[in-house]
C-alpha positions in Angstrom: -2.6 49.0 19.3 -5.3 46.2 18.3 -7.1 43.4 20.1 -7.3 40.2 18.7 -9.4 37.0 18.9 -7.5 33.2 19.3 -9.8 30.7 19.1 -7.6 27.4 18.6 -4.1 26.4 19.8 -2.7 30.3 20.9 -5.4 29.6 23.4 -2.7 26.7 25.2 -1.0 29.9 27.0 2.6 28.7 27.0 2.4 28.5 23.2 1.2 32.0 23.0 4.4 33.3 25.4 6.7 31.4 22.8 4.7 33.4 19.8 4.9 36.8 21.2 8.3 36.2 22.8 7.2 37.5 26.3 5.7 35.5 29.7 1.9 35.3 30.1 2.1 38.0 33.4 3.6 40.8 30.0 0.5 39.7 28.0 -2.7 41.6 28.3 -5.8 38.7 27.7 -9.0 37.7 28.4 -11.0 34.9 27.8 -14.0 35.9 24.8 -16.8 34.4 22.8 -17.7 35.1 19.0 -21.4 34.2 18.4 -22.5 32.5 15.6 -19.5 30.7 15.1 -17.6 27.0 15.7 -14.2 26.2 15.8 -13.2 22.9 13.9 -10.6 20.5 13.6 -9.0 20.7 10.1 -8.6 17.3 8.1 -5.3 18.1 6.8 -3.6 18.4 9.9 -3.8 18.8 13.9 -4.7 22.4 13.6 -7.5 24.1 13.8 -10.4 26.5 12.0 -12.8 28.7 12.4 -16.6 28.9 10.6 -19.7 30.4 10.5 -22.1 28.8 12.2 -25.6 30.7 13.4 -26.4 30.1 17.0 -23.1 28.3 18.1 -20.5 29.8 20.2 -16.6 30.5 19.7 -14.7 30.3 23.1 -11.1 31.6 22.8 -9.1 34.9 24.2 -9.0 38.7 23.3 -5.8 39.8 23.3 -5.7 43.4 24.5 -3.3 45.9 22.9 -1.5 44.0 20.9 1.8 46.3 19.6 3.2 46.1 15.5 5.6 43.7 16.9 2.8 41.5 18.6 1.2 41.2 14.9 4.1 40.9 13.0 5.2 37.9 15.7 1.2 36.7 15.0 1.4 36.8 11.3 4.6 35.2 10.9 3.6 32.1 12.9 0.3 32.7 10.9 0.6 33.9 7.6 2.0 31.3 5.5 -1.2 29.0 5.4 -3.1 31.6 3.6 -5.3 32.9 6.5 -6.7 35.9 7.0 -7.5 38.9 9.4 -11.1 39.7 9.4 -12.9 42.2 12.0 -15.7 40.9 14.0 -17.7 41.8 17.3 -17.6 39.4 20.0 -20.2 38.9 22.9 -18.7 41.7 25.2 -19.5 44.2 22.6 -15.8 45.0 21.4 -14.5 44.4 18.3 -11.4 42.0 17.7 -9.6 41.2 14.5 -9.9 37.7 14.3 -7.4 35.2 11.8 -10.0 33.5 9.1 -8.8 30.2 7.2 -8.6 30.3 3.1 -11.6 29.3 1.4 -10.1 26.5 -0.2 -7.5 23.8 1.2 -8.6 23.8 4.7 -12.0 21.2 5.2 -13.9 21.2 8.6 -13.9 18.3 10.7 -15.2 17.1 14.0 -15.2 19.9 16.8 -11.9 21.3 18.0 -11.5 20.8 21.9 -8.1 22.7 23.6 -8.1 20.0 26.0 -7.8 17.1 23.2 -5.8 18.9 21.7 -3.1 20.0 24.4 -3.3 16.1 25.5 -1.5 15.2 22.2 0.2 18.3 20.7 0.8 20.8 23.3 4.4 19.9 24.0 5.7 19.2 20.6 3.8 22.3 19.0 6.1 24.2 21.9 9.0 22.9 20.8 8.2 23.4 16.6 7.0 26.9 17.8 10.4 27.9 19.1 12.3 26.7 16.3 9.8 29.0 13.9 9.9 31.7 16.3 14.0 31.4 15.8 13.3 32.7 11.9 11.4 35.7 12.8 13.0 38.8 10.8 15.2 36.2 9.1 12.8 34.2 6.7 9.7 34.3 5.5 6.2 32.6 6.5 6.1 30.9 3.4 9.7 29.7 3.7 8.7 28.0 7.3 5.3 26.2 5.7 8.2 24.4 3.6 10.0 23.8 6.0 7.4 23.0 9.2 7.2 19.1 8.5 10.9 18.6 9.2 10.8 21.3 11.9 8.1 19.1 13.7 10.0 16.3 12.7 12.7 17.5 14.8 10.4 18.5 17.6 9.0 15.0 17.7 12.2 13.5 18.3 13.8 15.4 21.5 10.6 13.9 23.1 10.9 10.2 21.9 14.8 11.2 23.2 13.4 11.2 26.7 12.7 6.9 26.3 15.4 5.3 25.7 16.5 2.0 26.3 20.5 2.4 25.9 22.6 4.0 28.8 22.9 1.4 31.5 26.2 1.4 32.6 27.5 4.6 31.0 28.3 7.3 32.4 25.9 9.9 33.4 27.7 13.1 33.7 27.3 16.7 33.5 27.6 18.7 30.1 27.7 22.3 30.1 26.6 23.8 27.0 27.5 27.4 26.8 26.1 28.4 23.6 24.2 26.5 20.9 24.0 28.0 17.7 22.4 27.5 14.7 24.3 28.1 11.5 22.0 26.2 8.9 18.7 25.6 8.4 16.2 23.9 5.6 15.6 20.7 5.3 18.3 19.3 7.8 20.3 21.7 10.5 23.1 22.0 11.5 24.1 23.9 15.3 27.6 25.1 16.3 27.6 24.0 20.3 30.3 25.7 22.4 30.3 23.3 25.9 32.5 21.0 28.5 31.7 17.8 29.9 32.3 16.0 33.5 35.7 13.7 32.5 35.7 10.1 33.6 38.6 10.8 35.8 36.3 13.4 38.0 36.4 17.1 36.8 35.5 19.2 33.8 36.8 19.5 30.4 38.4 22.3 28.2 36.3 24.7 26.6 35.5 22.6 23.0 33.7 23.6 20.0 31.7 20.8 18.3 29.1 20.9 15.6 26.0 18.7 15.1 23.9 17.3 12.2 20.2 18.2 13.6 18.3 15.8 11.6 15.4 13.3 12.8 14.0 9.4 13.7 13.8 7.6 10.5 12.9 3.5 10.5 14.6 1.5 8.3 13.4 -1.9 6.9 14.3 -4.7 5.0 11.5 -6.9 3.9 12.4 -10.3 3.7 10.1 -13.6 2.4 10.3 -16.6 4.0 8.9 -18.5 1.3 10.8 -17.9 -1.3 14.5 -16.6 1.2 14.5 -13.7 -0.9 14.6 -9.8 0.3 13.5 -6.6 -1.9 16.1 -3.8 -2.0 15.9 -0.7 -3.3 18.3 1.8 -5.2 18.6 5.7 -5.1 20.9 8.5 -5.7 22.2 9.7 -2.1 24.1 13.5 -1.5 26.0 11.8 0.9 28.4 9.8 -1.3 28.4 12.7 -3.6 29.7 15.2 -0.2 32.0 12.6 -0.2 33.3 12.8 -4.1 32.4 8.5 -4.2 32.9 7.1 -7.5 29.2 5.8 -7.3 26.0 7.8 -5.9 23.6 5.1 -6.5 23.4 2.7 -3.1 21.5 -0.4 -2.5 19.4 0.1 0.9 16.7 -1.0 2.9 13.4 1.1 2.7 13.9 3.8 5.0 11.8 7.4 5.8 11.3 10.1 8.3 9.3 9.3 11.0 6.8 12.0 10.7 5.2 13.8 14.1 2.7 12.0 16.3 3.5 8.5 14.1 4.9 5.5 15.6 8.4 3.9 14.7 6.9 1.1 13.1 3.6 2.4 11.4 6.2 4.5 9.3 8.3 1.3 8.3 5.0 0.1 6.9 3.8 3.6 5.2 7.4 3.9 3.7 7.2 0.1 2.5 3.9 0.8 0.8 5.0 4.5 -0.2 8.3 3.2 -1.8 7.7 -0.4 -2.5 3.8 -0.9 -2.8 4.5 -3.3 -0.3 2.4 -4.9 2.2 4.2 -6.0 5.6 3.1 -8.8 7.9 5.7 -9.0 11.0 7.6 -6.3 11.9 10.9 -7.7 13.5 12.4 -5.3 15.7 16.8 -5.5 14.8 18.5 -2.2 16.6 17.4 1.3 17.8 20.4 4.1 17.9 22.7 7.0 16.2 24.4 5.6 13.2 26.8 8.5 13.8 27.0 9.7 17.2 30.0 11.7 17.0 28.4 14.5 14.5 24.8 13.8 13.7 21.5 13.4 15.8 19.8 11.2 13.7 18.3 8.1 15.4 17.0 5.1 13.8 14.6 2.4 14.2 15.5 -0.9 11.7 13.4 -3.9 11.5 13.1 -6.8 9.5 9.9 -7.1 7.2 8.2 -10.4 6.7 6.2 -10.2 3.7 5.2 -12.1 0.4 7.0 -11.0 -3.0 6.0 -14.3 -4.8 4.4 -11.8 -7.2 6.2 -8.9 -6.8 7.5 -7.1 -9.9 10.2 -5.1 -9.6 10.4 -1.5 -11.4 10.9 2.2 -10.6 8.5 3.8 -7.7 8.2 6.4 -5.0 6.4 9.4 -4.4 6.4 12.3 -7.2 5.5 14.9 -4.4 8.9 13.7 -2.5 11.0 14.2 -5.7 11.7 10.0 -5.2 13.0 7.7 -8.0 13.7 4.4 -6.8 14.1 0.9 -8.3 13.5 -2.0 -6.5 15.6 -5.5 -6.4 14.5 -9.0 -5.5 17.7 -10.3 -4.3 17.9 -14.4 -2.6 19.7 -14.3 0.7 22.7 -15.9 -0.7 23.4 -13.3 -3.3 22.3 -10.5 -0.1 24.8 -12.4 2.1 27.3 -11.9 -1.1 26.7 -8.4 -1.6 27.2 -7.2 2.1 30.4 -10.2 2.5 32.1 -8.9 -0.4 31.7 -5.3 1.1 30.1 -4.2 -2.1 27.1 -2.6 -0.6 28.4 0.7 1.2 25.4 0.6 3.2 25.7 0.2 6.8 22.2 -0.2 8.0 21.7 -2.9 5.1 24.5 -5.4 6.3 23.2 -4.6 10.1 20.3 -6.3 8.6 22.1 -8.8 6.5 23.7 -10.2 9.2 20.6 -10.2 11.7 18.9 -12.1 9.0 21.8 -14.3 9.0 20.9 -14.8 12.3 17.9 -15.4 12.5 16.4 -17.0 9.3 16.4 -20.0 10.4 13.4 -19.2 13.1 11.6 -16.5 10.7 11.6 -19.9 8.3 10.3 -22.2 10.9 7.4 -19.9 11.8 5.8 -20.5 8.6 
């Protein structure tokens, strides 16, 4: 049995029931101070760490009699970001191993406060936590640092889910989900969902069996110049028209990205337009919000239209090494854009959405100048 010291976010107690897979009333704690220490925000991320630091105070909680299973659950939510279990006393004058940050790749910020904290990232680091917690026995901490970014991805959007605009006038019926399974998980997931559903004629359904793409928000834009009537596109290889054996891999597209945890729709239109692009966007015109493919997929996105300036743009290959990304970039006027999605030679759907809002609208984004 061993007692251990939390100092930053496995003080937020419903996190720590979701770490050690039990409720808080199973869970031996009290709250504890370390002396000579302060607990800091880390620059790299909303997480915290912990440092020496003579005549200072570390609040947090002593876990009491912790079993093997309670450290393994604690390592494996801890262990892949290189930290460390170090013995120290505490105030009360019993000794707690406490987990230590690496000395390298971590750098101390401002003071980490729970309540701050909690405000902003209790609720999706609940939800992330459960999905890691899924993995335990199955993969390894290392394999979830990989894959935490996406997990919190994911996290991030069931709670945008809860605003929505669409829905009026649809019906608003029960669904019974039975079992929900998941059968794949890296990057993307995919869950196997046994359920039933309220019928519009009054009653339940069968019994059906349905699986769905888990994937995440992503904004799309296409940044368009006034000026000159011209858009930029850009071109990448996509797995999806090689899934689907397409002559051609290659697509024309709008800038599009992930929208990462705790970002806004729109600030990641204009980090993936300067990420992929090196582009600089003015307005942001909002086109559509929604599931390009309801039936199998969660994916939701947000696409705009991107007034900027490419009267000295020069088109080449970009994108982000760290991302594995190689994309070229196209100056295209809106006649030969208008051509492209017309002739249905772009097999694109979210780039002729924009084509044709464009279309649309052009006429105003032109008279604004």
């Amino acid at each position: 049995m061993k007692n251990l010291f939390v100092y930053g976010t496995l003080r937020h107690v419903p996190l720590l029931e979701i770490v050690l897979g039990r409720p808080a009333a199973d869970i031996r704690y009290d709250t504890a101070i370390l002396p000579d220490h302060s607990v800091f925000c880390a620059q790299e991320g909303a997480f915290p760490l912990i440092k020496s630091a003579p005549g200072d105070d570390a609040r947090g909680l002593l876990l009491i009699d912790l079993s093997d299973d309670d450290v393994a659950r604690l390592d494996f939510y801890e262990g892949g970001y290189g930290y460390e279990l170090r013995t120290k006393w505490l105030r009360n004058g019993r000794t707690a191993e406490i987990y230590f940050p690496p000395e390298e790749g971590v750098t101390a910020g401002a003071l980490w406060v729970l309540s701050q904290w909690a405000d902003h990232w209790a609720e999706l680091t609940c939800i992330a936590a459960r999905e890691v917690m899924s993995y335990f026995g199955t993969r390894t901490p290392e394999t979830i640092v990989q894959m935490y970014p996406m997990i919190r991805a994911r996290a991030a959007s069931q709670i945008a889910a809860r605003d929505v605009r669409h829905g009026g006038g649809t019906l608003n019926g029960v669904v019974d989900v039975m079992d929900r399974t998941r059968i794949y998980s890296d990057f993307f997931a995919l869950d196997a969902l046994t359920l039933s559903h309220e019928k519009f004629r009054g009653g339940m359904s069968n019994t059906l069996q349905r699986a769905v793409f888990i994937g995440a928000d992503a904004a799309i834009v296409l940044p368009y110049d006034p000026i000159r009537d011209c858009v930029l596109l850009v071109e990448q290889l996509r797995v999806g028209p090689i899934g689907r054996g397409d002559a051609v891999a290659w697509q024309y597209e709008p800038i599009a990205g992930r929208v990462d945890a705790g970002e806004q729709p729109m600030d990641c239109a204009r980090r993936e337009a300067q990420e992929e692009a090196g582009l600089v966007l003015d307005v942001l015109e909002p086109i559509a919000e929604g599931y390009p493919s309801p039936g199998t997929s969660s994916e939701f996105f947000y696409v705009y239209v991107g007034v900027t300036d490419l009267s000295e743009y020069v088109t080449g290959v970009s994108g982000l090494d760290t991302e594995n990304e190689d994309i070229r970039t196209h100056i295209l006027t809106f006649a030969a854009l208008m051509t492209l999605v017309q002739d249905r030679a772009a097999a694109n759907i979210p780039l002729s959405l924009c084509a044709y809002w464009l279309a649309h609208n052009r006429d105003r984004l032109r008279a604004d100048l």
